[in-house]
N, C-alpha and C positions, 0 to 999 in steps of 0.2 A: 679310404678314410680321409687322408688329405686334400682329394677333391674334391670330397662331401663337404668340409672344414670350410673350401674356398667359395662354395656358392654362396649366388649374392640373399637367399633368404636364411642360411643356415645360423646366424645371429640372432633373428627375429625368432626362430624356433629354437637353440638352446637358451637364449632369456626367454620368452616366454614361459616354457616347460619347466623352469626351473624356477621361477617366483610361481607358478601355480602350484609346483611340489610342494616348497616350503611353506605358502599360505593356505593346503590342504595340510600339511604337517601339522603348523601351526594352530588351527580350527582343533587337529584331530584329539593334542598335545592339551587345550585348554578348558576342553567340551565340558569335563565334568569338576573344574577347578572352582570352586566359589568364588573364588578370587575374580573370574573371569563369568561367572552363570549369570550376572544380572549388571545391567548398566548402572555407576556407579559416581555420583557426585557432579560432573560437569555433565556426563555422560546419561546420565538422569535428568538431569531439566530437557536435555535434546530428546532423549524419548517421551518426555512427557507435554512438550511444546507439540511435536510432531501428532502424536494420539490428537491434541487441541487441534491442529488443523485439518486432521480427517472429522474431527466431531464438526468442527466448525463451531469454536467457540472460542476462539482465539479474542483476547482480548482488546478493545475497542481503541486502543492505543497505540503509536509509534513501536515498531519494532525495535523491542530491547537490544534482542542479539541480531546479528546476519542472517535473514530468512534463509538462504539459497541451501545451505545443511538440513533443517529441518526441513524444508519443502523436498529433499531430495529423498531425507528417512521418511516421510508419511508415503512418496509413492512407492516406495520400498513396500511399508506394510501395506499397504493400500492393495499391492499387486499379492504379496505370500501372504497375507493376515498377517496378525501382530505376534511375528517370531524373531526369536533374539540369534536364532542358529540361522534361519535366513539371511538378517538384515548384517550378521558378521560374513556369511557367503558372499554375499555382495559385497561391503566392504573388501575381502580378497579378491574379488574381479578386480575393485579397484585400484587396490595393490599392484596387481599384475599390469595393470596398464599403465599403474608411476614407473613400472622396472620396464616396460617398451616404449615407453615416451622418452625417461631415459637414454634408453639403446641411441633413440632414432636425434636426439641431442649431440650424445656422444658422438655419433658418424658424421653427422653434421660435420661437426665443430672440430674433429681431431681423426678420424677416419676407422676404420676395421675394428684396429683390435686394442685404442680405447674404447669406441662406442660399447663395443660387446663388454671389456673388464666394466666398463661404470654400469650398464645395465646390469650386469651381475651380483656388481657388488650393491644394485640398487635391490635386487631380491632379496640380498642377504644381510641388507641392512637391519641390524638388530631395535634400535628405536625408531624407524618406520613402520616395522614391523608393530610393534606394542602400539604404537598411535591407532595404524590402522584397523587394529581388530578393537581398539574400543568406539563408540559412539560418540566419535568428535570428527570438527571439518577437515583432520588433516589430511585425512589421504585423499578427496577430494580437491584440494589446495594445492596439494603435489601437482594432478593431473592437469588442472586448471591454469596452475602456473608454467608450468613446463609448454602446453600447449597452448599458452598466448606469447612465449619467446619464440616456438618455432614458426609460429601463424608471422609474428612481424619480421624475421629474417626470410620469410619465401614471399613476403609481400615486399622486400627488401631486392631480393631479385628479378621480381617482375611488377612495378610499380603500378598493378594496374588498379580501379577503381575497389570490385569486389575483395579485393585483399585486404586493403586498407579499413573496410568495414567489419571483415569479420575479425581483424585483428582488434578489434573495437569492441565487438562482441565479447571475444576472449576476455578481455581486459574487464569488461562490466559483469560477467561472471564470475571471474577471479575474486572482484571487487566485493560481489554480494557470497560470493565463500570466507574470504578474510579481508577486508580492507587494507590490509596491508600491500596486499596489491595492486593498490590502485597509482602506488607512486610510478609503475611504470609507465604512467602517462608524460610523466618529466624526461622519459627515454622515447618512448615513441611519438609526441607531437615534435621534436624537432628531425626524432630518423624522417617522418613521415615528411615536413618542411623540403628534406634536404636531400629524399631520395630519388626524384631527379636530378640531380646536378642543376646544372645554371637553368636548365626548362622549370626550374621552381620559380625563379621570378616571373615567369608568362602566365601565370595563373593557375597552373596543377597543382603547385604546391597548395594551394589553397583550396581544393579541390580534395588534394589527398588529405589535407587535415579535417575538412568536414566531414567527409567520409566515418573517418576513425572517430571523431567525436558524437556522430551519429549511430554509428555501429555500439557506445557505451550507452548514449540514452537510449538507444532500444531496451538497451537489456533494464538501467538503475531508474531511468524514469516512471515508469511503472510500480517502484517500488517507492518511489520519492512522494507521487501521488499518493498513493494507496495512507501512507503515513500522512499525508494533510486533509484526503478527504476522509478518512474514520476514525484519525487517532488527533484531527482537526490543530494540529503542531506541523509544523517544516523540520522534516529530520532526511536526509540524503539516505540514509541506510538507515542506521540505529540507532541508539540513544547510549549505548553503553562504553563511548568510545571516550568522552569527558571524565567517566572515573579511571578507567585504565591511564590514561594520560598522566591525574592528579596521583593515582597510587604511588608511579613511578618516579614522581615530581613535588615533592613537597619537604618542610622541613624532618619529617619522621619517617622518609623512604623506609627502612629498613624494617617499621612497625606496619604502616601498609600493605607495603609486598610480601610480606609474612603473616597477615590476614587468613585465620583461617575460614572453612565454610562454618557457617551455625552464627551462632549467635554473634560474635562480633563482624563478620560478612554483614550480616542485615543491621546491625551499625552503622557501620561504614555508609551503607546506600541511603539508609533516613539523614543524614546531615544535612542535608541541601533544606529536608522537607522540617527540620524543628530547629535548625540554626535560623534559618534563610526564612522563613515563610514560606521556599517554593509550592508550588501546587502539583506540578506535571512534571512528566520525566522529560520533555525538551527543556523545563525549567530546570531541571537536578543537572542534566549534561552541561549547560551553560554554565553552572554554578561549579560542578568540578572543574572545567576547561577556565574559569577565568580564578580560580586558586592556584591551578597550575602555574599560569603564566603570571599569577603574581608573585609564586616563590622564583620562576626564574628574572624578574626584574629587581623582585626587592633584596635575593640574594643569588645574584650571580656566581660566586665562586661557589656556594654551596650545591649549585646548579651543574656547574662542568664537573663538575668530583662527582657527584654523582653521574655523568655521563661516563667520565674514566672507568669506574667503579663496575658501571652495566656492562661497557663494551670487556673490560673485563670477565665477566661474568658470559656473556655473549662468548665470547669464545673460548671458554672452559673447555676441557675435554670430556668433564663429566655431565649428565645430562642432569640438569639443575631443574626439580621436580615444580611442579603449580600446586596440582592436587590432590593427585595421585603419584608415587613415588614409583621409576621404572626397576629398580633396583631392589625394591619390596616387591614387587610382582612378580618379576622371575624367578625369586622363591619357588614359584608355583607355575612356571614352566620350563621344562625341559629346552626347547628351541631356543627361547629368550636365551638363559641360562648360556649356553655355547656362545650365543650371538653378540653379549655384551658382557660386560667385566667392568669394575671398577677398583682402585688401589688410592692409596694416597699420592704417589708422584704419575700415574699413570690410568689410563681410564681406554676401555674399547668399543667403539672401534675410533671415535670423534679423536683419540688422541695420535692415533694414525691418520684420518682423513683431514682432519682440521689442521696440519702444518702444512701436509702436500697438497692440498684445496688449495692452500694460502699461498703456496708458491706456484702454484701452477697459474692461478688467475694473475699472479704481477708477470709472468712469463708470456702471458698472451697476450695483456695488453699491447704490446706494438705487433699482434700479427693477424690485423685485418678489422673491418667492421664487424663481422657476427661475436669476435671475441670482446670486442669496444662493446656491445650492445648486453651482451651476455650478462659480462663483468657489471656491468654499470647495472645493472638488474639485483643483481645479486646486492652490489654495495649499499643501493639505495633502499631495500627491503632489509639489510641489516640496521640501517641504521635507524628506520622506523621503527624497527622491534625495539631496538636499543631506549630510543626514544621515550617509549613507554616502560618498559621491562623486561628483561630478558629472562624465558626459562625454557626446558626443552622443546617444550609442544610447540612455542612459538617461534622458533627455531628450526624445528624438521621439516619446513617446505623448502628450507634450502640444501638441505643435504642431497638429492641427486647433484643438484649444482656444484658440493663440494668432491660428491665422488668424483662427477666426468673430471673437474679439474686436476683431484687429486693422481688419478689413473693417466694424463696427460702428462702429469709431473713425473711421475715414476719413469713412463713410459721416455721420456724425453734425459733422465738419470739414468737410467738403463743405458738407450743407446750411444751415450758418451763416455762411457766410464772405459771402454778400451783405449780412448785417447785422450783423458780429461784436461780441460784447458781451463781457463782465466775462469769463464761463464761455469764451466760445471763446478769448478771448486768454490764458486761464488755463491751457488744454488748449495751445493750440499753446507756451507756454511750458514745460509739463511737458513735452510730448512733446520738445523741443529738450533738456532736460534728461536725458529716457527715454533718446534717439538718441546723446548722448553719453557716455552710463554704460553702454549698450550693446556700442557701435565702439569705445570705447578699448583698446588693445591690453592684453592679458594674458596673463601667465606662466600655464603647465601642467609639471608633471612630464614629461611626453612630448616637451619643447619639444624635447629632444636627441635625440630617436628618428630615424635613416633609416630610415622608412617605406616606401622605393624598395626598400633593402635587403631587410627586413624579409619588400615583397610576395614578390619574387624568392625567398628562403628558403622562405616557403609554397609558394610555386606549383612548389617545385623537389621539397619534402615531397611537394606531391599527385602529382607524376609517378612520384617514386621507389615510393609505395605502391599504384600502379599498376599498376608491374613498368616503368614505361616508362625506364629508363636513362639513355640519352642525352638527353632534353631536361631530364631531371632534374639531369646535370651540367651543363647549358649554366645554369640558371637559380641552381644553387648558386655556379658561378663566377661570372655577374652581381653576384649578393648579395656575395659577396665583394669584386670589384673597386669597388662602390659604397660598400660600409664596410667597410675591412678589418678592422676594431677585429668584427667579428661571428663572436664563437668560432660561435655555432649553425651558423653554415653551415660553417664549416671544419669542425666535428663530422658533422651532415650527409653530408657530401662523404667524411670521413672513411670512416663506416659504409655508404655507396653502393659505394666503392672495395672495401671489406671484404665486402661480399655480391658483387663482382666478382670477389674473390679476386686484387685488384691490392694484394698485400701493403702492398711495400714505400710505395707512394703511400697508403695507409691511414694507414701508420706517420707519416711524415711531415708526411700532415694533422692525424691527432691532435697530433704535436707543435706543428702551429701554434695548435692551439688551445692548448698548456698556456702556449704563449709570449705568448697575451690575458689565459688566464683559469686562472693556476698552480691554483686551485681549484676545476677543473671536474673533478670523481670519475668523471661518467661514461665523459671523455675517457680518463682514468687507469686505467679497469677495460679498457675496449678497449686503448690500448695496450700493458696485462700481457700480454693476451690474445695479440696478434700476436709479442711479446717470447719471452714462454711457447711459439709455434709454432715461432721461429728458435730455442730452443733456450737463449735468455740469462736461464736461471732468474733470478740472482742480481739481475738488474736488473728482471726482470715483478715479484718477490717486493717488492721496493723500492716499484717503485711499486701494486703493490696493497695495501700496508700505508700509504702515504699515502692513497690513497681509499676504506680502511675508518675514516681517522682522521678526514677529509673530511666522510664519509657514514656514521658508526657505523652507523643503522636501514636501510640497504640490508642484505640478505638475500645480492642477485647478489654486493658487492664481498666479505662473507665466502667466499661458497662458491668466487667464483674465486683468491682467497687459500688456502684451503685447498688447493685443485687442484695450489698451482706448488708450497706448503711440502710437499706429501706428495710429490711430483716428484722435489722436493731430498732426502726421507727424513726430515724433521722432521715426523715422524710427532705426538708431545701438541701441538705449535704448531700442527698441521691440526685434531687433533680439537678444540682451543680455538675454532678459527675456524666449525669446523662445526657447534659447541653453539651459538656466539654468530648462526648463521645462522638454527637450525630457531629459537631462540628470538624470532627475528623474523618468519619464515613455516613453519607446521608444514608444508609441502611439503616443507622441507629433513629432515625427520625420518628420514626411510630412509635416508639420505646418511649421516644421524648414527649410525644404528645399524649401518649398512655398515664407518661407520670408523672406530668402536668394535671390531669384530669384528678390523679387520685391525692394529690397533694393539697390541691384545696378542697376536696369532698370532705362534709364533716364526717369522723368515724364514730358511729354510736358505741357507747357504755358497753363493757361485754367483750364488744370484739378483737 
């Protein structure tokens, strides 16, 4: 057994074996949990962007989000059809290859039997785990990042040409999974600079950095293009990287980043387009990114407090939720359940990896280049995050990085403690320092979210667009009866009822919703709607002209404004409405010419 233990592949095969258990575990544990049966909020636009790019109807515009996810889930379905137990299958491949990528980091960087504990503890990492089995870039991200640090430390030991580009590569893949990793270009154009020694002044170095700058346009230029000749804008990646920016950056931080989905999300995104005039979403990005940067000139200190406040929050112990809550899910499974915890002064596993992460990386710093290189990875993708906003999912592509560290730290606490000297007592004193700025409890914007509610609302959405009805209303009145303060699902339930053709319970719902949320438009355009069907012109007209006031850039609330006034016979008040529609969506334009036409025909006696 012990010289089974010592061969050199027997790490590769207990990691491996052991994130393929637990991410078969994991599938086996979630299969029939609702919680987990249908993608769910982020996790829903990426299935349903993906479906768009097998249909090939993807939208003639600059890519919103990071194609490289989506382009990865459509050849998913492309290859099994469109299966949700496949396309999590595969996400567990990819798991298992964050927990060997891992391993093969770990050995790198610290030998044996760190590499093996971090690879392990990369299998049994509890919120990798949850990212990975939903329908988001992270565990992608993982694999991507891990293997464009190892590509530039072996292109670091053998300087040659081909290295230098596919680390290039890496790096533009990375980039088109999360652009947050694009900042390791600020580490690898100077490694690359300066990884001949003094043979960089003779001309290689310049050599090695084209290379690597070419190996990234292979991959982002293509996508660079593709966004100027069809979506006819200059966007590098995406368009969506100016609101994240402003969320995290502005006078009312803590009202932005606690933004929920629904109706104030699509808020939020129209400002550029009825504050600003913008047109196009390269124009909306510009317009967030130059708000940003004008709270951090016009108000600087309010600027760094809020960066204290993130890194803060960045390295919480508890996993500080986006939009789905991990804490609320494990409810609903068993693995999770074991694999994380959270308390007020204490949270698992981040409140154990995140102090010895922390000392492990300032302990390597002076011992060598791959740890210089690593480190500096790690820091500078923390603080991008920071930058914008910190919350778990955008956070989990560095956690292999905190295990290998943490697993070095230990490992290096371990072998000193029979003879502890100046450095060990200085480390276990940091680290007690680390453990406590860690676990202390901390405020988030989300802190008031029911997250119960919240699931139930999703899971009630995925049934309703199903076609499936009834369990769609059982999970909307869930949502409800757990927060009643939640217009989305009485809206919801509203429009469920209204594709039912249960009028009057429509009507009703919408009303409950105006009685949370007096300025919900959307609630307000439907209830015209059903008003306008009983016949109560006078009162749909009313309230359609509140949520054209509501939502001026809605297209829908003019045109069913127009619909009731021409009903009533206020014929220029419709065609007003109908100008002010096409002039927001030229779809409305035939409507406009229609009733143009009918507005000055004379109407005969009678009719």
């Amino acid at each position: 057994m012990k010289e089974w233990l010592r061969m050199k592949g027997t790490p590769w095969v207990v990691v491996g074996l052991t994130a393929a258990w637990v991410q078969a575990l994991l599938l086996w544990d979630t299969l029939h949990e609702t919680a987990f049966l249908f993608p769910l909020v982020d996790s829903s636009s990426y299935h349903q962007l993906a479906q768009a790019f097998l249909k090939g109807v993807v939208p003639r515009t600059p890519f919103w989000q990071p194609p490289l996810y989506p382009w990865f889930l459509a050849g998913v379905y492309d290859f099994f059809g469109l299966s949700m137990l496949a396309a999590r299958m595969v996400h567990g491949v990819v798991g298992v290859a964050g927990a060997l990528l891992t391993l093969a980091l770990g050995l790198r960087l610290a030998g044996r039997g760190v590499g093996l504990a971090a690879g392990l503890a990369a299998a049994l990492c509890g919120p990798l785990l949850f990212f990975q089995i939903q329908l988001l870039p992270v565990g992608l991200a993982v694999v991507l990042d891990l293997a464009l640090v190892l590509q530039l430390l072996r292109a670091m030991d053998r300087p040659v040409g081909w290295r230098w580009a596919g680390a290039g590569i890496w790096l533009g893949l990375a980039g088109l999974a999360v652009p947050n990793a694009l900042v390791m270009g600020a580490v690898a154009l100077p490694v690359a600079w300066g990884a001949g020694g003094k043979e960089g002044f003779r001309g290689r170095a310049w050599r090695r950095v084209a290379l690597l700058l070419a190996g990234v346009a292979l991959v982002v230029a293509p996508v660079t293009i593709r966004n100027r000749v069809v979506g006819k804008q200059w966007a590098l990646i995406s368009t969506n990287s100016g609101i994240n920016f402003f969320i995290g950056n502005n006078p009312h931080m803590d009202v932005t980043v606690g933004t929920r989905p629904g109706l104030d999300w699509e808020r939020l995104t129209q400002i550029p387009y009825q504050q600003e005039g913008v047109k196009d979403a390269r124009g909306a990005d510009r317009y967030f990114w130059r708000e940003g940067f004008r709270f951090l000139v016009g108000q600087p200190a309010a600027f760094f407090k809020g960066l204290v406040v993130k890194s803060r929050q960045f390295l919480a112990a508890r996993e500080i939720p986006r939009n789905l809550d991990l804490y609320t899910m494990r409810a609903h499974s068993m693995v999770l359940t074991g694999l994380t915890g959270k308390w007020e002064w204490f949270a698992f596993p981040f409140g154990v990896v995140g102090p010895l992460g922390l000392l492990g990386m300032a302990l390597a710093l002076g011992r060598g280049r791959d740890h210089r290189v690593t480190v500096a990875f790690v820091g500078l993708y923390a603080v991008s995050v920071i930058l914008f906003f910190p919350t778990a999912r955008y956070r989990a592509p560095l956690l292999p990085f905190f295990l290998i560290y943490a697993a070095w730290a230990l490992d290096w606490l371990v072998k000193r403690v029979r003879v502890p000297g100046p450095g060990w007592w200085g480390g276990m004193a940091g680290l007690g320092v680390l453990a406590l700025l860690v676990n202390a409890p901390v405020s988030a914007p989300s802190d008031g979210v029911r997250f119960d509610a919240e699931l139930e609302n999703a899971v009630g959405a995925a049934f309703q667009l199903r076609g499936q009805y009834e369990p769609a209303m059982r999970h909307y009145q869930k949502a409800r009866d757990r927060d009643p303060r939640l217009a989305e699902a009485a809206y919801n339930m509203g429009v469920l009822l209204g594709e039912r053709k249960r009028r009057n319970e429509a009507k009703q719902a919408y009303r409950d919703v105006l009685r949370i949320r007096p300025d919900h438009d959307k609630a307000r355009i439907n209830l015209g709607i059903v008003l306008f069907q009983e016949g109560a012109l006078g009162e749909a007209a009313d309230m359609l002209e509140m949520a054209t006031s509501l939502s001026p850039g809605n297209p829908r609330a003019w045109h069913n404004r127009a619909l009731v006034l021409e009903s009533m016979g206020r014929h220029q008040e419709a065609l007003a409405c109908w100008e002010k529609a096409a002039a927001r969506d030229a779809a409305y334009e035939p409507m406009l010419r229609q009733a143009k036409r009918k507005a000055v025909a004379p109407v005969p006696e009678g009719k």
